[in-house]
Chimera marker file (.cmm) of the C-alpha trace (Angstrom):
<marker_set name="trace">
<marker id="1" x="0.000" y="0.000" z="0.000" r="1" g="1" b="0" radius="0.5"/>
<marker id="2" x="1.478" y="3.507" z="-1.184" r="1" g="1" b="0" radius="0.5"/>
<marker id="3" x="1.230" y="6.418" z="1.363" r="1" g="1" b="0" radius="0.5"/>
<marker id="4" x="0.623" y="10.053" z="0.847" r="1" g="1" b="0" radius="0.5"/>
<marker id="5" x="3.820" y="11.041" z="1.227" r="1" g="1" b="0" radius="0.5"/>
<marker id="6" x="6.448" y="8.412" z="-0.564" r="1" g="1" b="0" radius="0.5"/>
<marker id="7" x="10.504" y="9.335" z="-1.061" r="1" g="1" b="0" radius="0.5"/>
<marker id="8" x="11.253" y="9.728" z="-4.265" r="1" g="1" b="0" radius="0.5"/>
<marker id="9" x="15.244" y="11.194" z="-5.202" r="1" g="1" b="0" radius="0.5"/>
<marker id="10" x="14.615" y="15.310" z="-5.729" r="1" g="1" b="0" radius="0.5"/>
<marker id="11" x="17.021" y="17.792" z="-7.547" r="1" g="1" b="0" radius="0.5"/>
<marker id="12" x="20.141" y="18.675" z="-5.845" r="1" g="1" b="0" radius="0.5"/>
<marker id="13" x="19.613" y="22.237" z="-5.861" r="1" g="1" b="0" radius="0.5"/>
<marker id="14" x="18.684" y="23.080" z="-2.576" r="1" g="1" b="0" radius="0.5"/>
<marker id="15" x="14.963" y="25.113" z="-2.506" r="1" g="1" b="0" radius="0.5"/>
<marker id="16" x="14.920" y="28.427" z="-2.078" r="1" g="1" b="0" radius="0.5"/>
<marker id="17" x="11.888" y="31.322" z="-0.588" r="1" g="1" b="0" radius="0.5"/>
<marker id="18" x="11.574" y="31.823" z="-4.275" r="1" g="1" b="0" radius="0.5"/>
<marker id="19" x="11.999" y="28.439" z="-5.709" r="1" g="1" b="0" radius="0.5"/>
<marker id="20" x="8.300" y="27.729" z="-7.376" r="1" g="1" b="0" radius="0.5"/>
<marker id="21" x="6.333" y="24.383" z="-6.517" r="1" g="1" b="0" radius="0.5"/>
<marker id="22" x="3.788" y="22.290" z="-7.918" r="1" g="1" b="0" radius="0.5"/>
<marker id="23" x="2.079" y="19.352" z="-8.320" r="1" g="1" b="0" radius="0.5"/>
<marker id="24" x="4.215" y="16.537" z="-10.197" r="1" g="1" b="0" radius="0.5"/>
<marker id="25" x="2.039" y="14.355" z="-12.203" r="1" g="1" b="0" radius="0.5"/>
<marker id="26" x="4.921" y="12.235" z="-12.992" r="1" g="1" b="0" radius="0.5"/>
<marker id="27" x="5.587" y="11.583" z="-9.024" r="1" g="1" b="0" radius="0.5"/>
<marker id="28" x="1.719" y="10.282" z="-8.824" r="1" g="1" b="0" radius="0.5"/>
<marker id="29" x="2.713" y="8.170" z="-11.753" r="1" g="1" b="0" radius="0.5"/>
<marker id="30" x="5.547" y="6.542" z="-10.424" r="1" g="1" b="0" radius="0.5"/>
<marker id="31" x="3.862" y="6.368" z="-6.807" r="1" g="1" b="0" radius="0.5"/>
<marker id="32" x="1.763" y="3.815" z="-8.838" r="1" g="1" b="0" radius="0.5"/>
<marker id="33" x="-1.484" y="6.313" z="-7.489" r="1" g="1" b="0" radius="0.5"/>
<marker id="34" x="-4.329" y="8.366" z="-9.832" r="1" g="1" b="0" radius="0.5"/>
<marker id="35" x="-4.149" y="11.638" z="-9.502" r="1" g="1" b="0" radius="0.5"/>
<marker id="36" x="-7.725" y="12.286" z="-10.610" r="1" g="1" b="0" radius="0.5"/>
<marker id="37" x="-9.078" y="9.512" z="-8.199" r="1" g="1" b="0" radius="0.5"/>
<marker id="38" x="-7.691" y="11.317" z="-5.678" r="1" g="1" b="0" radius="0.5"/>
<marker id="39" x="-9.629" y="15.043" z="-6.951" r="1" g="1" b="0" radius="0.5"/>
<marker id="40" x="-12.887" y="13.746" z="-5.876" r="1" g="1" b="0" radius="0.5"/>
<marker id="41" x="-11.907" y="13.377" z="-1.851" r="1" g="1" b="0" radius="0.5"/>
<marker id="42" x="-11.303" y="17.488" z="-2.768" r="1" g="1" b="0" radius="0.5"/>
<marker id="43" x="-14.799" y="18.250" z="-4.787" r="1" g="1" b="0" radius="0.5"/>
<marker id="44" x="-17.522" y="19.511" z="-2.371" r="1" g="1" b="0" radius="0.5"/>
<marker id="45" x="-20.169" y="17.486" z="-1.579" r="1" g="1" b="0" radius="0.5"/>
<marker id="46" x="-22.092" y="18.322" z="-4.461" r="1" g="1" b="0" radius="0.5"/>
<marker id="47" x="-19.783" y="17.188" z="-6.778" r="1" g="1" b="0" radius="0.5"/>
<marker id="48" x="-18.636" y="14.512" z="-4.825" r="1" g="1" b="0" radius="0.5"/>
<marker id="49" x="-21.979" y="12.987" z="-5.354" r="1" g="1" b="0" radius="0.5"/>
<marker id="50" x="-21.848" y="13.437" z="-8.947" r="1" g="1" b="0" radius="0.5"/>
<marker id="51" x="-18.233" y="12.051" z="-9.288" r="1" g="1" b="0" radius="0.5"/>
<marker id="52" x="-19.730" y="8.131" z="-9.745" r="1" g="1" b="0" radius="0.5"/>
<marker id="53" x="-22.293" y="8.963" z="-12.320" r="1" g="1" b="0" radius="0.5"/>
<marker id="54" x="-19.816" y="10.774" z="-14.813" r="1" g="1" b="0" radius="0.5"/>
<marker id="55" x="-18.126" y="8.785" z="-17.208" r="1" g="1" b="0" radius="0.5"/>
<marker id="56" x="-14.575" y="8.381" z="-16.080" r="1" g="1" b="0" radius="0.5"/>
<marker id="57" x="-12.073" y="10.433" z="-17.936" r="1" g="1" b="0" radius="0.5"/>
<marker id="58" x="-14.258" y="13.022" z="-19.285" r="1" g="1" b="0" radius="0.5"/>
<marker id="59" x="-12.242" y="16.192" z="-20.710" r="1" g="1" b="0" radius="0.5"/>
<marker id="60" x="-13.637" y="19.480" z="-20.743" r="1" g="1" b="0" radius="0.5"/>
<marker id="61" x="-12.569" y="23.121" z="-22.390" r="1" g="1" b="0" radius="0.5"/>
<marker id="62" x="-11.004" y="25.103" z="-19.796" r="1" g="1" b="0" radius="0.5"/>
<marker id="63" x="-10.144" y="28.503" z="-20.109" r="1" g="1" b="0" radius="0.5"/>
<marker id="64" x="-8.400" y="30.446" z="-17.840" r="1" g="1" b="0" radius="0.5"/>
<marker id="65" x="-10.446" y="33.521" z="-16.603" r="1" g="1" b="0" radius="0.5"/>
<marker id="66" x="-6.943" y="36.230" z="-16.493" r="1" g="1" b="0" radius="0.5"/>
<marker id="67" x="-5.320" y="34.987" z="-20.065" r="1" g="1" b="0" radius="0.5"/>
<marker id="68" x="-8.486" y="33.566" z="-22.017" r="1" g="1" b="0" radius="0.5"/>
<marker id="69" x="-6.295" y="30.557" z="-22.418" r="1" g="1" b="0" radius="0.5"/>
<marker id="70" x="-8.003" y="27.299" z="-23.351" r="1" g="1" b="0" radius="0.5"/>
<marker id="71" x="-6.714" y="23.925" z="-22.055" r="1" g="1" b="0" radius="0.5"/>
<marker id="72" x="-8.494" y="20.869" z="-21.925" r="1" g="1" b="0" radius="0.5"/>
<marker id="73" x="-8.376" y="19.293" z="-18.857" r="1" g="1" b="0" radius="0.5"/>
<marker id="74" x="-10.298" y="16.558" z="-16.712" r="1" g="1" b="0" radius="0.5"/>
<marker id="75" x="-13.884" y="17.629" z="-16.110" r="1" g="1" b="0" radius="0.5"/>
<marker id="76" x="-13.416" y="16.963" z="-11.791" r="1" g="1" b="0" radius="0.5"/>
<marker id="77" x="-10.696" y="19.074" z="-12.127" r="1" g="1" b="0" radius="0.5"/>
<marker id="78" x="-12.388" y="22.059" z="-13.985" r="1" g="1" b="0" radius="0.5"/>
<marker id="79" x="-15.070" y="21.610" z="-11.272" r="1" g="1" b="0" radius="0.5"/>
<marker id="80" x="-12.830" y="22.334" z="-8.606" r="1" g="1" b="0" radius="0.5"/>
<marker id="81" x="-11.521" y="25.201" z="-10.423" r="1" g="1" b="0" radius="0.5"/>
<marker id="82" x="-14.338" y="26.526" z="-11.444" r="1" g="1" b="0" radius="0.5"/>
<marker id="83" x="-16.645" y="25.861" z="-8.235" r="1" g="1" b="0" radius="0.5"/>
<marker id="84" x="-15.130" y="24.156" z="-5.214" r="1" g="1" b="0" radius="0.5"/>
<marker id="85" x="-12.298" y="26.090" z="-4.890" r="1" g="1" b="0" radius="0.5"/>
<marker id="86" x="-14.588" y="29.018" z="-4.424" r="1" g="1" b="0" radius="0.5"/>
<marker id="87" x="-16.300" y="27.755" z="-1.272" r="1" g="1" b="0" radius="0.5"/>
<marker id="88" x="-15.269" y="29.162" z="1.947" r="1" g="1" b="0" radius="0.5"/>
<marker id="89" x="-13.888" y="26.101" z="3.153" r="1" g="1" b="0" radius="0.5"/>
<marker id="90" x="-12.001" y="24.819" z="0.243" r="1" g="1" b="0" radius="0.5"/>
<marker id="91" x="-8.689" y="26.194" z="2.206" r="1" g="1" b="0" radius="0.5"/>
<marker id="92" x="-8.803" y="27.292" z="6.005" r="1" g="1" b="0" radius="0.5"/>
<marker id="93" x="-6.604" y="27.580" z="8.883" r="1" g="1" b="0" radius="0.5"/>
<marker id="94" x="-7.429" y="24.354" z="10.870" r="1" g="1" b="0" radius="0.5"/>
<marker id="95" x="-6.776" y="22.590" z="7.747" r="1" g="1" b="0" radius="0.5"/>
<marker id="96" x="-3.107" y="20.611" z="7.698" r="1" g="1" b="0" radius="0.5"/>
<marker id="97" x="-0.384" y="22.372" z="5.579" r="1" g="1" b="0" radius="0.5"/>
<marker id="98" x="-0.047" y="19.734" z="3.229" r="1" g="1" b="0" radius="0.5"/>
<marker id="99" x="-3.410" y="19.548" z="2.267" r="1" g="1" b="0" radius="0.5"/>
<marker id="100" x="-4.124" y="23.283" z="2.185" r="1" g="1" b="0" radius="0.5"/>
<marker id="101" x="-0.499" y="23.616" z="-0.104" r="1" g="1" b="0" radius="0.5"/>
<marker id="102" x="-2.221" y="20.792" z="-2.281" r="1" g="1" b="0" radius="0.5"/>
<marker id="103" x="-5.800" y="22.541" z="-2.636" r="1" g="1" b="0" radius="0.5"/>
<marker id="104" x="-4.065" y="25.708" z="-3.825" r="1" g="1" b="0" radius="0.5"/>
<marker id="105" x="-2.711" y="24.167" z="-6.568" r="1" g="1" b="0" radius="0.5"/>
<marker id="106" x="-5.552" y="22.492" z="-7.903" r="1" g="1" b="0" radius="0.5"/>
<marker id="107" x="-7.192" y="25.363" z="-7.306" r="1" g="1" b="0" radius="0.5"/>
<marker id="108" x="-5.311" y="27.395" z="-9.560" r="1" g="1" b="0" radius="0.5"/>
<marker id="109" x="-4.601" y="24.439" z="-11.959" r="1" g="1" b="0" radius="0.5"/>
<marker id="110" x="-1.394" y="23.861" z="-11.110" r="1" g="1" b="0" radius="0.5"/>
<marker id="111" x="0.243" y="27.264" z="-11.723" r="1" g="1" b="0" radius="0.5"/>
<marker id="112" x="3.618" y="27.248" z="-10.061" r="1" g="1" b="0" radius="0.5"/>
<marker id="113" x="4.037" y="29.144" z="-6.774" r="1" g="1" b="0" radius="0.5"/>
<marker id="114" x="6.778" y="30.038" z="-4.192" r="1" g="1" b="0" radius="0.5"/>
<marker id="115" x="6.279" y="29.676" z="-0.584" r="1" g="1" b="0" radius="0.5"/>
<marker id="116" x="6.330" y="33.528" z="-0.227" r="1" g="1" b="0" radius="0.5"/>
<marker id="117" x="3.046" y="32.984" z="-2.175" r="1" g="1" b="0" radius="0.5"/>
<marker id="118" x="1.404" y="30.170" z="-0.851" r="1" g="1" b="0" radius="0.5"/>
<marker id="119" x="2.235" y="31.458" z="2.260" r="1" g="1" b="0" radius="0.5"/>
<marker id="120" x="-0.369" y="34.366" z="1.564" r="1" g="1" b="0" radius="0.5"/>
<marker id="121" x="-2.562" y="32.030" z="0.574" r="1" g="1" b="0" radius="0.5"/>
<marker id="122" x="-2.309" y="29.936" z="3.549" r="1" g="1" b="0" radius="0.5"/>
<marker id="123" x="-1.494" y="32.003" z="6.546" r="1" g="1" b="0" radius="0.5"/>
<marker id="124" x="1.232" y="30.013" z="7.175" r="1" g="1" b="0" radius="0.5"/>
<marker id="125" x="4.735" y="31.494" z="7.384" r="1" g="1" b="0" radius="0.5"/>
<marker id="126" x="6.860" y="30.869" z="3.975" r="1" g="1" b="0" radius="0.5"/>
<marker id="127" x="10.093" y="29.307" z="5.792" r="1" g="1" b="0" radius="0.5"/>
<marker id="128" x="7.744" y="26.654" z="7.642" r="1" g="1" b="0" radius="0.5"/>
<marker id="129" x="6.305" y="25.879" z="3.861" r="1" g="1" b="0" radius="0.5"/>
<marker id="130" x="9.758" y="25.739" z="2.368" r="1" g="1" b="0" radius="0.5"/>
<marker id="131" x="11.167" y="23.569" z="5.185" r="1" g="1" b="0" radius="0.5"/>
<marker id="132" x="8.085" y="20.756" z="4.560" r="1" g="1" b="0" radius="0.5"/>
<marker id="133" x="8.464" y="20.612" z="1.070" r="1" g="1" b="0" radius="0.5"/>
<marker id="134" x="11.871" y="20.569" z="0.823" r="1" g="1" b="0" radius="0.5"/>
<marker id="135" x="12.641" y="18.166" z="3.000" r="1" g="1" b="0" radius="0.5"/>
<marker id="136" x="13.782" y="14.461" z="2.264" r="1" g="1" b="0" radius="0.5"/>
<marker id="137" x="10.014" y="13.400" z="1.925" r="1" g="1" b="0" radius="0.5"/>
<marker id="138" x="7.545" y="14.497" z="-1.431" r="1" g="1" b="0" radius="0.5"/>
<marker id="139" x="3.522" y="14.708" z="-0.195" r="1" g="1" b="0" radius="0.5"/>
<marker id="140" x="0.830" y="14.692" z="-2.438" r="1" g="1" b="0" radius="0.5"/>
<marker id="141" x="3.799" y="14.815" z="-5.242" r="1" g="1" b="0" radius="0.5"/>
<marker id="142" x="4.000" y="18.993" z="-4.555" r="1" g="1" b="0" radius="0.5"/>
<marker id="143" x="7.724" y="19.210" z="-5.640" r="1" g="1" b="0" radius="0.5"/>
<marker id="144" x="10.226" y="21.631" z="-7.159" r="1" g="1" b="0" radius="0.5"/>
<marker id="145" x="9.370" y="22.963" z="-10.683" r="1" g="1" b="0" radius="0.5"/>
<marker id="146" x="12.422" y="21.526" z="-12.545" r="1" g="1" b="0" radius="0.5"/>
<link id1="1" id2="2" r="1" g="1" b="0" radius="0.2"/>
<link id1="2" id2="3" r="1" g="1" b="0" radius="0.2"/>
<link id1="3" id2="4" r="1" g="1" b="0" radius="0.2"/>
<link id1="4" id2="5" r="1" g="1" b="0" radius="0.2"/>
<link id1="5" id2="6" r="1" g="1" b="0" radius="0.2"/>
<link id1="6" id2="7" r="1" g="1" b="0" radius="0.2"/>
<link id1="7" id2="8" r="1" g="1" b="0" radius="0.2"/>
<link id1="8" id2="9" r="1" g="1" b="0" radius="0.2"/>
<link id1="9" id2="10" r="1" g="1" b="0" radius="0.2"/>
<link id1="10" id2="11" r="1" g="1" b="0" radius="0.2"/>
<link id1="11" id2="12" r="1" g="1" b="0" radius="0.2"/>
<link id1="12" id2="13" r="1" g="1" b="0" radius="0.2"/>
<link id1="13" id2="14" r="1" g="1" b="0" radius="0.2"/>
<link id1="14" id2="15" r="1" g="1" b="0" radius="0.2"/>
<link id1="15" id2="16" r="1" g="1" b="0" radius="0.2"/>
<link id1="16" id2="17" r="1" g="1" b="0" radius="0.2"/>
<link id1="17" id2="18" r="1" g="1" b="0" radius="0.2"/>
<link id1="18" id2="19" r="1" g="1" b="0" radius="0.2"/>
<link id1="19" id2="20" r="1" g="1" b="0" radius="0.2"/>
<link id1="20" id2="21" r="1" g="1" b="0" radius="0.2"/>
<link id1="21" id2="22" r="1" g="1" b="0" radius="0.2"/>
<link id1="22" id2="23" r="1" g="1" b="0" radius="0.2"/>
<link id1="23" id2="24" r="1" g="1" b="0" radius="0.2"/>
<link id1="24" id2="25" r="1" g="1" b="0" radius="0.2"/>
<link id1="25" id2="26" r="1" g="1" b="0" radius="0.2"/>
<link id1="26" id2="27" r="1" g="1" b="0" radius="0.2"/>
<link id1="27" id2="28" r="1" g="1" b="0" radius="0.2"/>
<link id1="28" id2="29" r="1" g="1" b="0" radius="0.2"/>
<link id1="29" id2="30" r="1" g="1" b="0" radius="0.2"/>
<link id1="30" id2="31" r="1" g="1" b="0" radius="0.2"/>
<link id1="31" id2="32" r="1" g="1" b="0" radius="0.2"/>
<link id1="32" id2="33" r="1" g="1" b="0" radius="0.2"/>
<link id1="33" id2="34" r="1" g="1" b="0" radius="0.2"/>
<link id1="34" id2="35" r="1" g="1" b="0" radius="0.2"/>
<link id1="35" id2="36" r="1" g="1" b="0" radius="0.2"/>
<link id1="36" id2="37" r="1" g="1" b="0" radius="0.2"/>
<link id1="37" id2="38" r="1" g="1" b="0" radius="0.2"/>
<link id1="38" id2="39" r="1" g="1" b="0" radius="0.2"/>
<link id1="39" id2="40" r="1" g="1" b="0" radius="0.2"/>
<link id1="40" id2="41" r="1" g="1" b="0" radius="0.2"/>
<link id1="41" id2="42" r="1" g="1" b="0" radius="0.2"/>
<link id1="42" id2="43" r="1" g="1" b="0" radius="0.2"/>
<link id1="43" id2="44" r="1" g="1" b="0" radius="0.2"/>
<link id1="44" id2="45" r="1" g="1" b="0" radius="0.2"/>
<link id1="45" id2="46" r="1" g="1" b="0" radius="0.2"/>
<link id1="46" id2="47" r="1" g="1" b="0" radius="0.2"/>
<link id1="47" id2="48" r="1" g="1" b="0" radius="0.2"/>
<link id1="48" id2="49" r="1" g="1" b="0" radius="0.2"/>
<link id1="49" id2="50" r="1" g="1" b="0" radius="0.2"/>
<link id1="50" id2="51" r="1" g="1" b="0" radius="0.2"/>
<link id1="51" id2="52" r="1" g="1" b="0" radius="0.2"/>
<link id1="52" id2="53" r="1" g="1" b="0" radius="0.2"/>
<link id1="53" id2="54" r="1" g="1" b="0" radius="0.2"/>
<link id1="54" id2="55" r="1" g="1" b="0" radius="0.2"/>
<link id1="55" id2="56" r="1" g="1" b="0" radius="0.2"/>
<link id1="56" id2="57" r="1" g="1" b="0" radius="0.2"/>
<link id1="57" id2="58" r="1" g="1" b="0" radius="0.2"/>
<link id1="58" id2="59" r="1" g="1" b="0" radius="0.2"/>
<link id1="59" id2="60" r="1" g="1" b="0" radius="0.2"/>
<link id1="60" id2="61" r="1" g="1" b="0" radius="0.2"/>
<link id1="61" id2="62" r="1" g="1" b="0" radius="0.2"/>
<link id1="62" id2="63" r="1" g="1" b="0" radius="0.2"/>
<link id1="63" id2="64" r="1" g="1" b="0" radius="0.2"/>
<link id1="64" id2="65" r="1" g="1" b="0" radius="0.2"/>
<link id1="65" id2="66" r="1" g="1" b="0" radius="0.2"/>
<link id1="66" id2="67" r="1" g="1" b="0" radius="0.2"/>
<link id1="67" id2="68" r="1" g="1" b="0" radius="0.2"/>
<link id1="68" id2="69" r="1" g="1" b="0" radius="0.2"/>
<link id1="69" id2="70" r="1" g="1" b="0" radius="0.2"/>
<link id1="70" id2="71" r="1" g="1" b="0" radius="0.2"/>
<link id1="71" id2="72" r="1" g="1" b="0" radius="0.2"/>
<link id1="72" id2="73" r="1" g="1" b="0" radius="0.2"/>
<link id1="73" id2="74" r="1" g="1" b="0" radius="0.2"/>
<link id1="74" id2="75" r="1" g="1" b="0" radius="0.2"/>
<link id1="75" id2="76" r="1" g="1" b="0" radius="0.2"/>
<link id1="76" id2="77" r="1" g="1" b="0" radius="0.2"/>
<link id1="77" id2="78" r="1" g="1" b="0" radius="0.2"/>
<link id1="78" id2="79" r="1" g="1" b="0" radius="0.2"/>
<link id1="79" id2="80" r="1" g="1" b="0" radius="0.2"/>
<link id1="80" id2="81" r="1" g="1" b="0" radius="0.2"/>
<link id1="81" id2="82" r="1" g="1" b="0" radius="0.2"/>
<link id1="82" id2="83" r="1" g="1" b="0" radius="0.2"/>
<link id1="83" id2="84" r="1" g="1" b="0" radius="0.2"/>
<link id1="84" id2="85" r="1" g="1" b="0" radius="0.2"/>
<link id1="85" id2="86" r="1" g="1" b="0" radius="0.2"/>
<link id1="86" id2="87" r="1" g="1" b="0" radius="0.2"/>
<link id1="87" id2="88" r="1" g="1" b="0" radius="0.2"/>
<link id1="88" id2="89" r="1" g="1" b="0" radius="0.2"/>
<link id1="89" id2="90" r="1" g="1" b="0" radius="0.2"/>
<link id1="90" id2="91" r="1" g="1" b="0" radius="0.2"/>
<link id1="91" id2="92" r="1" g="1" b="0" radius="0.2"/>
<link id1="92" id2="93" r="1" g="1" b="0" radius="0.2"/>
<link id1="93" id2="94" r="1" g="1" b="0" radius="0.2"/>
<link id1="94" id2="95" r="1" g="1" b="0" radius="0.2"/>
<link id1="95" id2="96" r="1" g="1" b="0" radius="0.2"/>
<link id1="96" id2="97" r="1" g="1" b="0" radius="0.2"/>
<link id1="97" id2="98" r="1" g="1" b="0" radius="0.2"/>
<link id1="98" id2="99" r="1" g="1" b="0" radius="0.2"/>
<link id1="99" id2="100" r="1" g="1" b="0" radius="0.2"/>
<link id1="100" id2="101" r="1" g="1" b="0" radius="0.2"/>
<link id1="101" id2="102" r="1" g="1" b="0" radius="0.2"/>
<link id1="102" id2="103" r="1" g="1" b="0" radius="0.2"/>
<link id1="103" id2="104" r="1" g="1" b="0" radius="0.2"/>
<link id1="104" id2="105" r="1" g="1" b="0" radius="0.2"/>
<link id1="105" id2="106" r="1" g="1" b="0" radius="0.2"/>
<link id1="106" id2="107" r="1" g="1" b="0" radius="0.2"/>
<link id1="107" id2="108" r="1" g="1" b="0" radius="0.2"/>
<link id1="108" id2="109" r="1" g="1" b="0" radius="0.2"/>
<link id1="109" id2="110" r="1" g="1" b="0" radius="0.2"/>
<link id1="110" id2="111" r="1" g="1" b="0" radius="0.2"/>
<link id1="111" id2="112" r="1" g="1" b="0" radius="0.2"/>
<link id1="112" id2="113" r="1" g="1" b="0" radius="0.2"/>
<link id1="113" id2="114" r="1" g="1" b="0" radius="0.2"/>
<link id1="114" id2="115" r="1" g="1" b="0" radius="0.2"/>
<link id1="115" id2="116" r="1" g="1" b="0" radius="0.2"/>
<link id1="116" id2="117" r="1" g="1" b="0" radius="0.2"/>
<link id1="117" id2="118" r="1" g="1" b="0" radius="0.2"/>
<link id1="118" id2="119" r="1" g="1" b="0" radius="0.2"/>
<link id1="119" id2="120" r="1" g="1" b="0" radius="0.2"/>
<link id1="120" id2="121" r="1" g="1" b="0" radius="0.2"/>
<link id1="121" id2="122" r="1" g="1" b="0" radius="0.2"/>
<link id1="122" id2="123" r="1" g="1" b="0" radius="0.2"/>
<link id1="123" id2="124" r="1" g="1" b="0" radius="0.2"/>
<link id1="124" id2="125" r="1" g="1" b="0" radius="0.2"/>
<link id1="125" id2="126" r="1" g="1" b="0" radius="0.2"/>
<link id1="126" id2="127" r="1" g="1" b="0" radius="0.2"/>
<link id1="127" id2="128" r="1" g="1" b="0" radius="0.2"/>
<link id1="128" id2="129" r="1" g="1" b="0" radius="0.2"/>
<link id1="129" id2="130" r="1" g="1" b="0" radius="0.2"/>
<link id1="130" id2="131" r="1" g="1" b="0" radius="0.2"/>
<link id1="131" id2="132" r="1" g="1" b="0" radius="0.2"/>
<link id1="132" id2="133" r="1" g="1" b="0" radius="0.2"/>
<link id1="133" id2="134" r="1" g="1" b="0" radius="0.2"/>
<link id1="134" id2="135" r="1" g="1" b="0" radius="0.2"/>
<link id1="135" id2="136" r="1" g="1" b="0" radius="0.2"/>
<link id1="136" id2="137" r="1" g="1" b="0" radius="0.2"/>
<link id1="137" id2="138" r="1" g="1" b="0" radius="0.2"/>
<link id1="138" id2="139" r="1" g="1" b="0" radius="0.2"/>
<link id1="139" id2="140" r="1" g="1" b="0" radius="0.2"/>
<link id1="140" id2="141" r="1" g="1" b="0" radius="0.2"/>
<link id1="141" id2="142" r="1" g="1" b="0" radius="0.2"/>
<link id1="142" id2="143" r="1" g="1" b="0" radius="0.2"/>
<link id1="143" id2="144" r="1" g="1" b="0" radius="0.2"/>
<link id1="144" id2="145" r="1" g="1" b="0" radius="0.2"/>
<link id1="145" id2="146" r="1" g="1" b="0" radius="0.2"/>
</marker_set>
């Protein structure tokens, strides 16, 4: 059984405050795990209902609201993008680091950030982000951007 966080080897540049992060689809791949299996325990409860009646794999138009960029991406994804990560609770204080860190990015689709920014984001200070995911162990695959 694979665990959220699993140790795969990372760059040997050493992170830095302004080093940007994000989620490495590759990691999930090697971790042997689904990345958009995992979405739905981050949907809201609406669409978390909805999740087993969609055909699996569905791809949607996205475009991004601030460059009118289209990308076609998976339709659980767009949904948190679009709706989830809207709700007031998609990202709060109580919530663990990790998971708040992950939620960002998939709210934002992925769009590489520093700690300085996800430390806005989360509240939490931007060495204590940059000491978790830089350290010897990869969660939720949210890695260096190589």
């Amino acid at each position: 059984m694979t665990t959220a966080a699993a140790k795969i080897p990372t760059s040997r540049v050493r992170p830095t405050l302004s080093t940007q992060f994000h989620i490495d689809r590759e990691w999930w791949e090697r971790a042997g795990r689904e990345l958009e299996v995992y979405l739905r325990d981050h949907l809201c409860p609406e669409h978390q209902r909805q999740y087993d009646e969609v055909e699996p794999g569905l791809k949607v138009d996205h475009v991004d609201p601030d460059t009118g960029e289209v990308t076609v991406i998976d339709r659980f994804q767009h949904l948190l993008i679009s709706h989830c990560s809207r709700q007031p609770d998609f990202v709060t204080p109580q919530m663990s680091l990790i998971n708040a860190v992950f939620r960002i990015f998939l709210a934002n689709g992925n769009l590489p950030q520093t700690p300085e920014q996800l430390s806005e984001r989360t509240g939490r200070s931007a060495q204590m982000i940059l000491r978790t995911l830089s350290g010897p162990r990869i969660y939720k695959g949210i890695r260096p951007l190589e």
